[in-house]
Backbone as a chain_set.jsonl record, in Angstrom:
{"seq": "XXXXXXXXXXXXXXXXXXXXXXXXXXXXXXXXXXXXXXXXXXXXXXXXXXXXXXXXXXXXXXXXXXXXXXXXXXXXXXXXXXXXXXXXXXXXXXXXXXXXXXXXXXXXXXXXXXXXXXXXXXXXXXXXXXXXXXXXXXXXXXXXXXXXXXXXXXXXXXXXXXXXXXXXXXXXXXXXX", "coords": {"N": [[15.025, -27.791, 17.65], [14.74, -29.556, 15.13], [13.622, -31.516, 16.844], [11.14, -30.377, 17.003], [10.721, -29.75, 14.309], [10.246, -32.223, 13.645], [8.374, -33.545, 14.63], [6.031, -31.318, 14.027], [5.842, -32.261, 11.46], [5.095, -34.911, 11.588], [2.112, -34.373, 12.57], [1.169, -33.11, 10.695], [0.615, -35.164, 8.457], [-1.904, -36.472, 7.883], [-2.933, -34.394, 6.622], [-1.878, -34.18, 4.412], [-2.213, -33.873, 1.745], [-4.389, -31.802, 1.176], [-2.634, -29.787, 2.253], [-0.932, -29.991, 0.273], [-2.155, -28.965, -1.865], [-2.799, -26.879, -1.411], [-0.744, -25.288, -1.392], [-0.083, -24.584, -4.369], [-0.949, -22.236, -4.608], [0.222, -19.193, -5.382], [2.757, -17.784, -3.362], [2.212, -19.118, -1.156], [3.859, -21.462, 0.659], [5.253, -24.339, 2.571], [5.144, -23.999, 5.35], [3.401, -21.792, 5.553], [1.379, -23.134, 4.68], [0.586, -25.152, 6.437], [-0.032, -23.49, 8.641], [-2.3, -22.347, 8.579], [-3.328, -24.353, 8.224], [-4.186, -24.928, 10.522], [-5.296, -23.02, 11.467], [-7.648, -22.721, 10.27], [-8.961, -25.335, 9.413], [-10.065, -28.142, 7.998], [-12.547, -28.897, 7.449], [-14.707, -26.727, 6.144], [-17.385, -26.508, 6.863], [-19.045, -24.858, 7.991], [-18.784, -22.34, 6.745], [-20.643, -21.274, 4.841], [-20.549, -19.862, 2.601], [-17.841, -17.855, 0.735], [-17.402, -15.357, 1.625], [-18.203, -15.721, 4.188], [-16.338, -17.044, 5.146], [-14.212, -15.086, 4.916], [-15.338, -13.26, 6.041], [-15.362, -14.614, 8.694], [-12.379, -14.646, 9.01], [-12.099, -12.315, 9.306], [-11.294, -10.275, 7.439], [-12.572, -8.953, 5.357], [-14.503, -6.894, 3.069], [-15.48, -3.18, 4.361], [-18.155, -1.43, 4.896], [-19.473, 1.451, 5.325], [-21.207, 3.607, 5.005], [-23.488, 6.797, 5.0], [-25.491, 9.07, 4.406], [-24.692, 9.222, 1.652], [-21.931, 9.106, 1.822], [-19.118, 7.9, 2.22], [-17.099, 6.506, 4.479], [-14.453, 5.651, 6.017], [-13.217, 2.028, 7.073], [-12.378, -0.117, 9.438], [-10.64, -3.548, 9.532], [-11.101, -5.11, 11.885], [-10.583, -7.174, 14.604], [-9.829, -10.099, 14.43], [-8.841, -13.726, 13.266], [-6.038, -13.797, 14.342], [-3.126, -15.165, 13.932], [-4.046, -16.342, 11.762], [-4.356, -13.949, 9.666], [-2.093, -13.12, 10.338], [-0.226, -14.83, 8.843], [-1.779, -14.737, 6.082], [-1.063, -12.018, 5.461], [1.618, -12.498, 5.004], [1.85, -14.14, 3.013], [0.608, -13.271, 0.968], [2.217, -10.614, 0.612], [4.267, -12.477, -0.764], [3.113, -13.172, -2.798], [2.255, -11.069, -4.007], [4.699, -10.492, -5.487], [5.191, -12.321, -6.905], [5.892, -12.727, -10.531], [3.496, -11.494, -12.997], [1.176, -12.608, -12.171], [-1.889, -12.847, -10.903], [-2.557, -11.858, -8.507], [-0.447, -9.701, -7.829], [-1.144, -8.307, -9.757], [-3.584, -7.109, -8.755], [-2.609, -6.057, -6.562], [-1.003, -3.696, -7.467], [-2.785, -2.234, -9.008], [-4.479, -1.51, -6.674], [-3.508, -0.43, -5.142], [-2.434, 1.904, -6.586], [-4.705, 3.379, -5.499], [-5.399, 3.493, -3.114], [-3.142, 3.048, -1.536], [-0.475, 1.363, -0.28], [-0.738, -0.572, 2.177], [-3.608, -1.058, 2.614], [-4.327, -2.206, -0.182], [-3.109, -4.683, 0.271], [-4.733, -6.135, 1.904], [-6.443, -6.685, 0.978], [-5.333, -8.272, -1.465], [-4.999, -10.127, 0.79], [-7.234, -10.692, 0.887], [-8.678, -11.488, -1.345], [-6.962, -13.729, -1.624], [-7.584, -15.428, 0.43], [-10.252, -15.595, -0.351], [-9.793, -17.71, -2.461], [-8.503, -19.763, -1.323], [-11.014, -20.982, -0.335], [-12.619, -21.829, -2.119], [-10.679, -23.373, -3.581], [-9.858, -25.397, -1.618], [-13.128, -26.049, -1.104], [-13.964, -27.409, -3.351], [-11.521, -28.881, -4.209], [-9.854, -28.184, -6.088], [-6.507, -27.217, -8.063], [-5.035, -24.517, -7.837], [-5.887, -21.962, -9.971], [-4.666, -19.678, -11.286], [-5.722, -16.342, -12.747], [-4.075, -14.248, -13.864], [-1.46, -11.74, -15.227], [-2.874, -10.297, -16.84], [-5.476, -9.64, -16.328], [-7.894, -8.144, -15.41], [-7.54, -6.015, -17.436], [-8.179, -7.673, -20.034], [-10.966, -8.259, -19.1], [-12.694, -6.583, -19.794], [-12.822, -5.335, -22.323], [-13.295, -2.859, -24.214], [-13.55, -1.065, -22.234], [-11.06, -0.663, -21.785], [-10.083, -0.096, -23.934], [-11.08, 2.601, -24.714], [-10.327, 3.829, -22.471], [-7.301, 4.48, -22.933], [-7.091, 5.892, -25.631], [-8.323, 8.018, -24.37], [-6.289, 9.046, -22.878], [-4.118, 8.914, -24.515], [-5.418, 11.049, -26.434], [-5.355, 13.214, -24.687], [-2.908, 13.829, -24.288], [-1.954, 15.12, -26.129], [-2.488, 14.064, -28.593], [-3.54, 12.729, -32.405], [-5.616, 10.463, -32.303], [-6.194, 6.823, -34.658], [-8.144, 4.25, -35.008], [-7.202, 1.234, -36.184], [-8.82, -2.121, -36.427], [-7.073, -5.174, -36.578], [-6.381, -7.645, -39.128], [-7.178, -11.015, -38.547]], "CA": [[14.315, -27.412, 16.432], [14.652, -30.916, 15.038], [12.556, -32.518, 17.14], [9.531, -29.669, 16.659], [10.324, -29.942, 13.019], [9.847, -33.462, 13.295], [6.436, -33.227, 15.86], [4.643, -30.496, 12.663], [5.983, -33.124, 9.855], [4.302, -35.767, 11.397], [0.906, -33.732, 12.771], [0.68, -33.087, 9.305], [0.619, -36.313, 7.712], [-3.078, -36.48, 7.257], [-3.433, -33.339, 5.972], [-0.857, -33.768, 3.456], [-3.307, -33.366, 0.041], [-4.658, -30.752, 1.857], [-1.358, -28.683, 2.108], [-0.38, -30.249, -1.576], [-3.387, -28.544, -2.61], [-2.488, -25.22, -0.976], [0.959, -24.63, -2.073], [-0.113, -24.541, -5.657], [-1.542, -20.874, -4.697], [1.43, -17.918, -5.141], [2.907, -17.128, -1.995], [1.936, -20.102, 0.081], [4.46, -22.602, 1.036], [5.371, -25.708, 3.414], [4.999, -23.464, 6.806], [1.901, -20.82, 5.513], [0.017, -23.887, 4.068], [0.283, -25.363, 7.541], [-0.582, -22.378, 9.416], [-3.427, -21.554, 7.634], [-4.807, -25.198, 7.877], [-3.965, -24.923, 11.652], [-6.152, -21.927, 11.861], [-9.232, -22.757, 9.527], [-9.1, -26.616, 9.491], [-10.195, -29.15, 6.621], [-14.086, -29.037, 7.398], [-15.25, -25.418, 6.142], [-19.061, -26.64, 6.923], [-19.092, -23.937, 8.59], [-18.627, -21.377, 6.138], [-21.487, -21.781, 3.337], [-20.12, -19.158, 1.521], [-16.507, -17.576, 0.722], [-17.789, -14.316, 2.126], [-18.881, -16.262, 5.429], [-15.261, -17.428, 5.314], [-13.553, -13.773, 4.63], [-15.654, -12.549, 7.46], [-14.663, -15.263, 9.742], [-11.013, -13.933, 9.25], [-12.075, -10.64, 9.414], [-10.827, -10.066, 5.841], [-13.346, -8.473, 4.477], [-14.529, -5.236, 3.075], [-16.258, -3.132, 4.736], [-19.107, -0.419, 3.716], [-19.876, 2.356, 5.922], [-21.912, 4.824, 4.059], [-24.114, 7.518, 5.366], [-26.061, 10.122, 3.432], [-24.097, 8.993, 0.334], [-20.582, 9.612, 2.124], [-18.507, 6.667, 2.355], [-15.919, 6.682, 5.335], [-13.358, 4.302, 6.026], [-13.973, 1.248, 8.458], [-11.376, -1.146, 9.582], [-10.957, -4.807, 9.29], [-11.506, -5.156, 12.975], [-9.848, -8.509, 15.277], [-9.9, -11.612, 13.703], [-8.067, -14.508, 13.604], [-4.439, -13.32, 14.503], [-2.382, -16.072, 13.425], [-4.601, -16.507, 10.254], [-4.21, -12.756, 9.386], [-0.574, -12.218, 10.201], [0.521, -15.968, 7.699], [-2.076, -14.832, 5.194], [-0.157, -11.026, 4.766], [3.281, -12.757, 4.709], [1.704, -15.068, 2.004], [0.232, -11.669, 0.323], [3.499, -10.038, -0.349], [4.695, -12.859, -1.589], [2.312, -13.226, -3.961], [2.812, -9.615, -5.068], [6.275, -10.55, -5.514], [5.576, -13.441, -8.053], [5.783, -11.785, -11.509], [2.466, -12.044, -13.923], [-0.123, -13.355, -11.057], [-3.043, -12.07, -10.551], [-2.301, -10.843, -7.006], [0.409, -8.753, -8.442], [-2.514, -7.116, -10.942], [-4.566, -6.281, -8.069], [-2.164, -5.115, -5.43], [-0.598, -2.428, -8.355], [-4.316, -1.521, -9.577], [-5.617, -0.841, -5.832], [-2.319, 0.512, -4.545], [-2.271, 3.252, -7.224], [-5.768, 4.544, -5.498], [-5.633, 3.806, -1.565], [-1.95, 2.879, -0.598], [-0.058, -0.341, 0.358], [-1.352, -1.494, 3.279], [-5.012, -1.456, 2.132], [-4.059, -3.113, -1.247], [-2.48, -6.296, 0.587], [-5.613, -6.567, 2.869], [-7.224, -6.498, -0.624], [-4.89, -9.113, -1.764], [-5.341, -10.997, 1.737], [-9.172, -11.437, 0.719], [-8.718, -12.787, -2.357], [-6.172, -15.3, -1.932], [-8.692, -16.174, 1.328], [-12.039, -16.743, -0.834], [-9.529, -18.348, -3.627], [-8.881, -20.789, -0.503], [-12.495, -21.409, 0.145], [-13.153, -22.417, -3.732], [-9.97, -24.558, -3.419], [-10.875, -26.416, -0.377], [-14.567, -26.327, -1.091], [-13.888, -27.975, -4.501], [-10.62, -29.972, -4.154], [-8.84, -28.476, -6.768], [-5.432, -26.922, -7.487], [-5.068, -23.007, -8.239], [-5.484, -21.365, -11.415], [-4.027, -17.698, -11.771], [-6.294, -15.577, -13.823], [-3.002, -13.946, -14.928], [-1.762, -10.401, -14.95], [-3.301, -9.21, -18.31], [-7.148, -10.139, -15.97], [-8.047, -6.721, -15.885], [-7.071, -5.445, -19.063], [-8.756, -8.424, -20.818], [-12.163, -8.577, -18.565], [-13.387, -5.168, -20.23], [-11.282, -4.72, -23.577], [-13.347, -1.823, -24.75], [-13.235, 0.173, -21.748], [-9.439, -0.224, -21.631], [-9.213, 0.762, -25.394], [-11.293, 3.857, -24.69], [-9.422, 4.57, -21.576], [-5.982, 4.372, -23.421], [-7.47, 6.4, -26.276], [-8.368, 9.261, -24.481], [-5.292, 9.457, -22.47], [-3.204, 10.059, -26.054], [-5.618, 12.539, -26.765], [-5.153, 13.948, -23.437], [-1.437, 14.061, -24.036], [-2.169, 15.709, -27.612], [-2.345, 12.89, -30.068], [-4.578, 12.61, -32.58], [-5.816, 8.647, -32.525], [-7.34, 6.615, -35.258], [-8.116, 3.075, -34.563], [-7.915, 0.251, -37.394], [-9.226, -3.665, -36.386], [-5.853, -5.405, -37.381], [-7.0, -8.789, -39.482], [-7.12, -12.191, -37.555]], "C": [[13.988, -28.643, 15.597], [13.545, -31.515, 15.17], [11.333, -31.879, 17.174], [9.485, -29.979, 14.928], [9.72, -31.346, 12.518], [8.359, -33.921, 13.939], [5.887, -33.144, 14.283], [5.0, -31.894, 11.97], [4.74, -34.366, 10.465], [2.822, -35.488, 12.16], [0.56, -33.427, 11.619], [0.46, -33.862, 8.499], [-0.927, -36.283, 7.064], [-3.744, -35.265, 6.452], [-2.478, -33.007, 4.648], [-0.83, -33.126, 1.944], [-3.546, -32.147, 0.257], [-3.486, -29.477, 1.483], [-0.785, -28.935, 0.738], [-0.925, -28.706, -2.118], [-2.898, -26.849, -2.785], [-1.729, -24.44, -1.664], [0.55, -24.551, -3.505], [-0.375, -22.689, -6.038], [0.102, -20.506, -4.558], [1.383, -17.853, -4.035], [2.085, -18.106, -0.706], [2.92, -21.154, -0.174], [4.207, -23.378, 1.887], [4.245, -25.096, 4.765], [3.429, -22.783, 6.429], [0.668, -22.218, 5.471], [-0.15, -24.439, 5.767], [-0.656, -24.47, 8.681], [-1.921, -22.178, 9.708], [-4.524, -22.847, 8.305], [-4.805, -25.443, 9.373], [-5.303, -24.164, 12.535], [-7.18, -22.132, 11.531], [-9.385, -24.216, 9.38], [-9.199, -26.824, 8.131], [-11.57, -29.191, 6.8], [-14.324, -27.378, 7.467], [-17.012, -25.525, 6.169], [-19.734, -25.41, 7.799], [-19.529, -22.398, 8.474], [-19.613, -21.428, 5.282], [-21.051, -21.265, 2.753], [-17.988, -18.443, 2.02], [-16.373, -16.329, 1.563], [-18.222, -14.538, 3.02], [-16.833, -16.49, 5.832], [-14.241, -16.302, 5.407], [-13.74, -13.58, 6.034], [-15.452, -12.81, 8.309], [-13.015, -14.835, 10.525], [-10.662, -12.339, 9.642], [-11.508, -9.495, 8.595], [-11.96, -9.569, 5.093], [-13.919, -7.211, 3.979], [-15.434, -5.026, 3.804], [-17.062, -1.926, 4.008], [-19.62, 0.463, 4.85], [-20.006, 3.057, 5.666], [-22.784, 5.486, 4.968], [-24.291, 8.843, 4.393], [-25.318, 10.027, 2.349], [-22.194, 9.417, 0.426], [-19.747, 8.54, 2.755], [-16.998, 7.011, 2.983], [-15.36, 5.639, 5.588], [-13.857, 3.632, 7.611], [-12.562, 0.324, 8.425], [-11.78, -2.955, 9.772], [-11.572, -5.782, 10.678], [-10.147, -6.784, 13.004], [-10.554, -9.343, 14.979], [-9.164, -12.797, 13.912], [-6.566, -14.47, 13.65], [-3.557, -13.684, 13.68], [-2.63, -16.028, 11.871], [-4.001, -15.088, 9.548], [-2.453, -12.391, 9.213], [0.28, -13.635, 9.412], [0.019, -15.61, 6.497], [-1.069, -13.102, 4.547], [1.473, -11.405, 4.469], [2.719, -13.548, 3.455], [1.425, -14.129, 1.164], [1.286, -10.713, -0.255], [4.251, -10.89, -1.234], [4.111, -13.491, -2.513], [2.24, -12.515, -4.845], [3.885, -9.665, -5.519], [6.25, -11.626, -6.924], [4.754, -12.683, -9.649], [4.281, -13.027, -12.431], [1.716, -12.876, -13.117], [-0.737, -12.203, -10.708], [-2.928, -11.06, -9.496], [-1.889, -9.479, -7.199], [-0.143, -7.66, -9.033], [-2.731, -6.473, -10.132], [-3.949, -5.84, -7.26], [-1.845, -3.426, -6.476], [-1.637, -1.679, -8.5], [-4.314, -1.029, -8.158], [-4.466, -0.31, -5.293], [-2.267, 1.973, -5.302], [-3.78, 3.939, -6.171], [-5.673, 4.694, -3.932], [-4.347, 3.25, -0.709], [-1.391, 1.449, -0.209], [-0.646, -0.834, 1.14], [-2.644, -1.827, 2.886], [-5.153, -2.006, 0.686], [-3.609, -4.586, -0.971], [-3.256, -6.844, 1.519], [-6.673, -7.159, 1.492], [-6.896, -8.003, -0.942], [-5.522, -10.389, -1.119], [-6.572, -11.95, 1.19], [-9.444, -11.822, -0.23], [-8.168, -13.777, -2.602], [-7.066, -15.81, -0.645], [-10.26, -16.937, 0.374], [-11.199, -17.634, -2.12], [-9.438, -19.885, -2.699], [-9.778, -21.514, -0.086], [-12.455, -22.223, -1.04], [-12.082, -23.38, -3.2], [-10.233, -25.807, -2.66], [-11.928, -26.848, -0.932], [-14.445, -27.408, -2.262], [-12.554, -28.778, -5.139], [-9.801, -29.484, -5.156], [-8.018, -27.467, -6.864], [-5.877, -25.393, -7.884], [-4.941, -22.689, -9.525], [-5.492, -19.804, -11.443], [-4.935, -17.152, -12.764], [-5.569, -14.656, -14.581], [-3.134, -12.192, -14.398], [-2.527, -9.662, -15.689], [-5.139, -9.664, -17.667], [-7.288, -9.032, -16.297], [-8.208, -6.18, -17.263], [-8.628, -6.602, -19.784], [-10.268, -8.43, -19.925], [-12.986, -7.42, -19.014], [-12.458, -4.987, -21.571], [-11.669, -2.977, -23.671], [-13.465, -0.883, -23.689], [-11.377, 0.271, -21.508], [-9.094, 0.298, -22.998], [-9.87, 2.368, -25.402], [-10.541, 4.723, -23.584], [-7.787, 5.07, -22.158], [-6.3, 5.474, -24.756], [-7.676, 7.733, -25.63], [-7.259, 9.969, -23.474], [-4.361, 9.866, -23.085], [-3.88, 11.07, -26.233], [-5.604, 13.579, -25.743], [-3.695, 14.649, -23.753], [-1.096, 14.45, -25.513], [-2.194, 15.056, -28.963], [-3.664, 13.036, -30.951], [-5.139, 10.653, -33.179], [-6.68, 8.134, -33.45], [-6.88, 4.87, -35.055], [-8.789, 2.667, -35.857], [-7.822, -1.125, -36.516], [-7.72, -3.919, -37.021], [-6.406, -7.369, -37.618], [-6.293, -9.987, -38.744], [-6.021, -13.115, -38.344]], "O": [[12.787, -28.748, 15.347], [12.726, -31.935, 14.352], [10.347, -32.593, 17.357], [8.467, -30.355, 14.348], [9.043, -31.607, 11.523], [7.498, -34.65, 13.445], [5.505, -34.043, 13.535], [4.07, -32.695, 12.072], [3.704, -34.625, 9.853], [2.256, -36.554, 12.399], [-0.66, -33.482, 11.462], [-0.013, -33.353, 7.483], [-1.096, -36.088, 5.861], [-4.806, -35.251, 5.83], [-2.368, -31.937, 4.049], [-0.077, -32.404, 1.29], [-2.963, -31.302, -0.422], [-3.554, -28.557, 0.668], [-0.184, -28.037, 0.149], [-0.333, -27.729, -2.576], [-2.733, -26.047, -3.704], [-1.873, -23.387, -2.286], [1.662, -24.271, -3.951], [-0.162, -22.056, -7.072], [0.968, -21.135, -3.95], [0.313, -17.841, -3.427], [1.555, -17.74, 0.343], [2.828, -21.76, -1.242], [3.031, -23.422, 2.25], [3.117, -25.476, 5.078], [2.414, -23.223, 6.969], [-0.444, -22.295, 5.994], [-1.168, -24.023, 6.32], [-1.659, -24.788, 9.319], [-2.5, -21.92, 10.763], [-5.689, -22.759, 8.692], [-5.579, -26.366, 9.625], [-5.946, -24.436, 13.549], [-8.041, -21.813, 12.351], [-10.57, -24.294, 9.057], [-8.713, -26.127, 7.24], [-11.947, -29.836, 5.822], [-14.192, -26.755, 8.521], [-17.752, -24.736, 5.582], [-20.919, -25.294, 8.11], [-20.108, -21.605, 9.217], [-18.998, -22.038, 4.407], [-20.791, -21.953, 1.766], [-17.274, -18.541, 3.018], [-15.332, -16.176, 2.202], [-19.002, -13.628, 3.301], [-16.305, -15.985, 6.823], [-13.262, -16.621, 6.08], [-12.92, -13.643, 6.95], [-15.248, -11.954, 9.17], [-12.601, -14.741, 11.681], [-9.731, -11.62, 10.004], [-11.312, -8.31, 8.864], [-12.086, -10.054, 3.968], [-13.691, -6.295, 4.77], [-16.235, -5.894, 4.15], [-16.791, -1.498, 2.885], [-20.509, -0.171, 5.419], [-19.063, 3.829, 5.838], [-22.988, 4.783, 5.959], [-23.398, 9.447, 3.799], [-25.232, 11.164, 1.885], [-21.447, 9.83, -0.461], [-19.825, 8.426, 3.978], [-16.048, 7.535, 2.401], [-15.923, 4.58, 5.311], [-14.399, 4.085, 8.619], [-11.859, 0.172, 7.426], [-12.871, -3.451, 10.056], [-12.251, -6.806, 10.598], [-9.361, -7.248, 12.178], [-11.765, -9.42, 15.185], [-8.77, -12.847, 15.077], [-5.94, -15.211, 12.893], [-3.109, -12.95, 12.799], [-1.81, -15.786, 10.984], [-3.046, -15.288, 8.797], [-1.822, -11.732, 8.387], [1.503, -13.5, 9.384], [0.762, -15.852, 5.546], [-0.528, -13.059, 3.442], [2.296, -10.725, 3.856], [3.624, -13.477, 2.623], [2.294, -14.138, 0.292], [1.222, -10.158, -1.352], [4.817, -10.456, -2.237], [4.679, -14.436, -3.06], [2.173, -12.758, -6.05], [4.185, -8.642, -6.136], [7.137, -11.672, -7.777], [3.601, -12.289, -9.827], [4.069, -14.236, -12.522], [1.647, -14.043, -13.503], [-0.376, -11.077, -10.366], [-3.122, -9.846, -9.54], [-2.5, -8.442, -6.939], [0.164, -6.471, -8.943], [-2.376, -5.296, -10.186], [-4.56, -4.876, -6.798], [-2.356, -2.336, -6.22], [-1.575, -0.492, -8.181], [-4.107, 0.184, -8.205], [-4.823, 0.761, -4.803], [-2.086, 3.022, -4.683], [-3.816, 5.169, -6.179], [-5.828, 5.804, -3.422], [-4.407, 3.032, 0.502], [-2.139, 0.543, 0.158], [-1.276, -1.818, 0.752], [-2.849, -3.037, 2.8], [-6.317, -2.278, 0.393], [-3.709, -5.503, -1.787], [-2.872, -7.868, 2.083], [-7.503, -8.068, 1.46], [-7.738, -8.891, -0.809], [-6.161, -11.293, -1.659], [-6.801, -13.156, 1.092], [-10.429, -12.554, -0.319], [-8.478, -14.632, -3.431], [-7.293, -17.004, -0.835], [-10.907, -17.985, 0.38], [-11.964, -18.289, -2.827], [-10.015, -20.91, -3.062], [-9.567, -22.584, 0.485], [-12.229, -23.421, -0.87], [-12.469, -24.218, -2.386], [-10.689, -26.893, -3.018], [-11.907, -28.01, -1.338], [-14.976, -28.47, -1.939], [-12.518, -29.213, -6.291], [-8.837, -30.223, -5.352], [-8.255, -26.556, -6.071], [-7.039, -25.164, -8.217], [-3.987, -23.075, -10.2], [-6.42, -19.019, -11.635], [-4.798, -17.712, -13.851], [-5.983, -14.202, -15.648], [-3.98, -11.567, -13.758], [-2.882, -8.528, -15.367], [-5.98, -9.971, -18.512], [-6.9, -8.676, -17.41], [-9.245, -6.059, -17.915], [-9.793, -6.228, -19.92], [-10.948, -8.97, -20.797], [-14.1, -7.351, -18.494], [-11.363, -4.425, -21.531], [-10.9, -2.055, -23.394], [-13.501, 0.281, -24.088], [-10.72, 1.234, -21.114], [-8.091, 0.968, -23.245], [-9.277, 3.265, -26.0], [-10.221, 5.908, -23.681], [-7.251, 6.065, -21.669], [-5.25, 6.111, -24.849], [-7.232, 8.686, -26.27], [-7.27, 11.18, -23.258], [-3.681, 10.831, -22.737], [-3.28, 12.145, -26.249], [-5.846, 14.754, -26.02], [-3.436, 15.824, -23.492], [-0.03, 14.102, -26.02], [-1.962, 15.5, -30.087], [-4.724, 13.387, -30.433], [-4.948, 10.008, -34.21], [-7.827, 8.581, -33.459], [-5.753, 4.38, -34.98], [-9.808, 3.017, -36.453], [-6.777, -1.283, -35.883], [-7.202, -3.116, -37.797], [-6.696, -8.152, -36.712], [-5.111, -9.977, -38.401], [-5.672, -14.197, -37.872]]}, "num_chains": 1, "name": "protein.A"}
């Protein structure tokens, strides 16, 4: 074990910024960041877009509509390796409190179930990888309160008519700055 641990350490040397870079994302460490750059390299010229790069992995949504009736499609075979480091990196991303990930696995888990919430996840810590890469720099968390804060007033009308749902009667004052 040793002497493989000592092989990766030094196959990795040149890619060492590279994997710096990585690990800054939730839920990627030493081994994932390797993995990852094992699987998709350091030249994404490949990819023009992040959504060229999803699809490559086979991470991506899909849309199978007919006459206005939207049936489920699967992610299909992709890059194996890539797929089965980026869901171990995916839970533990859900796992790190107040990160974004965390937001969006809870939000899309309440509507279609675990597993299709951490494929969810998958594909955004994948195109957050693209931007990173593509643009050299480190990760910035949009936080758990994204959501909430990217719409205020439909979350204050949503929250509003769920008290009056639950018999309240609500009056909303501005509270001074």
């Amino acid at each position: 074990m040793a002497t493989l641990d000592t092989r990766s350490e030094a196959a990795m040397v040149p890619f060492a910024e590279t994997a710096a870079l990585m690990q800054t994302m939730p839920g990627v460490a030493t081994r994932a960041a390797e993995a990852i750059l094992a699987e998709t390299g350091v030249d994404l010229s490949p990819f023009p877009t992040a959504a060229h790069f999803a699809s490559g992995a086979r991470l991506c949504p899909g849309n199978h509509e007919s006459a206005g009736t939207r049936r489920s499609t699967r992610t299909g075979k992709g890059a194996t390796w890539l797929r089965a480091t980026l869901q171990e990196a995916a839970w533990a991303a859900v796992h790190t409190k107040k990160s974004y990930y965390r937001a969006l696995y809870y939000r899309l888990k309440a509507r279609g179930g675990p597993k299709k919430a951490i494929v969810a996840v998958q594909h955004a810590m994948l195109v957050a990888l693209w931007h990173m890469l593509k643009r050299r720099v480190s990760h910035q968390d949009l936080g758990a309160d994204y959501f909430a804060q990217r719409n205020t007033e439909r979350t204050l009308r949503h929250h509003v008519r769920r008290l009056e749902q639950l018999g309240y009667h609500v009056l909303l004052a501005k509270e001074a700055a």
